[in-house]
Every structure is written in C-alpha cells, then in structure tokens.
N, C-alpha and C positions, 0 to 999 in steps of 0.2 A: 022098465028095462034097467032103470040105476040100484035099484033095489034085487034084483036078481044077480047084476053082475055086482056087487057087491055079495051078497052071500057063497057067489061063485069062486071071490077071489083067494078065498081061506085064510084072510088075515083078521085078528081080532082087532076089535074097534080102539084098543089104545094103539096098537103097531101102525093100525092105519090112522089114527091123527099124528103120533109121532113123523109118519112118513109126509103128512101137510105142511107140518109145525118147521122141518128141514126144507120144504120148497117154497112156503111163503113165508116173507118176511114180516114180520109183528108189526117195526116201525121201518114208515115211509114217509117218504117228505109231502105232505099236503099243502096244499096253497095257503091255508090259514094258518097253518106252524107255522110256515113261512115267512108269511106276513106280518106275525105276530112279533119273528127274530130279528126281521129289519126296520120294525117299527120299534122295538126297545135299542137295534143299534144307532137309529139316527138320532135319538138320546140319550146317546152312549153307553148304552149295557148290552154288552156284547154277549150275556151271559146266555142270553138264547141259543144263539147263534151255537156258543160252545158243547151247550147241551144235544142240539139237531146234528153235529158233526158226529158227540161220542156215540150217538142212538146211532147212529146210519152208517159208523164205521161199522158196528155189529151188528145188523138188524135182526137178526134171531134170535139173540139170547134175551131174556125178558129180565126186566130191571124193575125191583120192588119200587115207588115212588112215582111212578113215569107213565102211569097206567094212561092219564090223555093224551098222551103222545102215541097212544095206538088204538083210542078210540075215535066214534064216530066225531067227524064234522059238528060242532056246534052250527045253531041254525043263524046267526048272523052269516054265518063263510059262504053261504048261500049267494050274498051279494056281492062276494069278492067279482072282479070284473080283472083277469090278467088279459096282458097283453106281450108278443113275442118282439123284441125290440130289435130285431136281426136287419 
C-alpha cells in the first residue's frame, strides 16, 4: 500500500525527503545528551549545555561537526534510568 501510494503521489524522491527533512527535526534532545550536558555542568562546563540549546534553537538546519548529536543512542544510554521529579 506505501509503495503505491507513493508512486501515486507524483512527487520525486528528493522533493519528497526535502518535504521530511522540513517536518522532522535532525536534532532532539535525548536523555543521554542530556545527561552527558549536566554531568559536564556539575563540573562546571557548561559547554554542553551551550551546545544542546544552539542545536535545538534550530533543529533542522544540519551543522557540519555535530553529526552525534543527531545520531543513534550509544548503547550505555540504554541504562539511563530517568525519573519525572513533579
């Protein structure tokens, strides 16, 4: 069915990732960037931190350098264990 209504839709295959690339965002905040930003702040390098704000003010536009910031989860983040503090 995805493959019909794909040939159906008459858009060529860069128009339709272009059309992806404008709805999902590249970089998100994952729990292990996360972790990683407040575990370099609480020994005061806030420098993650600064980084995770400029990524996620823009998340679409892709930034040469920052490529694991919109890759997979390394497999330790597997064990992260969050918790909602409300």
């Amino acid at each position: 069915l995805y493959a019909q209504r794909l040939s159906g839709d008459g858009l060529a295959d860069t128009e339709r990732r272009a059309g992806m690339d404008r709805a999902n965002p590249l970089y998100i905040l994952r729990n292990h960037l996360a972790e990683e930003a407040i575990r370099a702040a609480k020994q005061g390098d806030a420098g993650k931190i600064d980084v995770l704000l400029g990524l996620l003010h823009d998340p679409f536009t892709e930034r040469e350098g920052y490529e694991l910031y919109a890759a997979l989860p390394p497999d330790w983040a597997c064990q992260l264990e969050v918790s909602c503090s409300s």
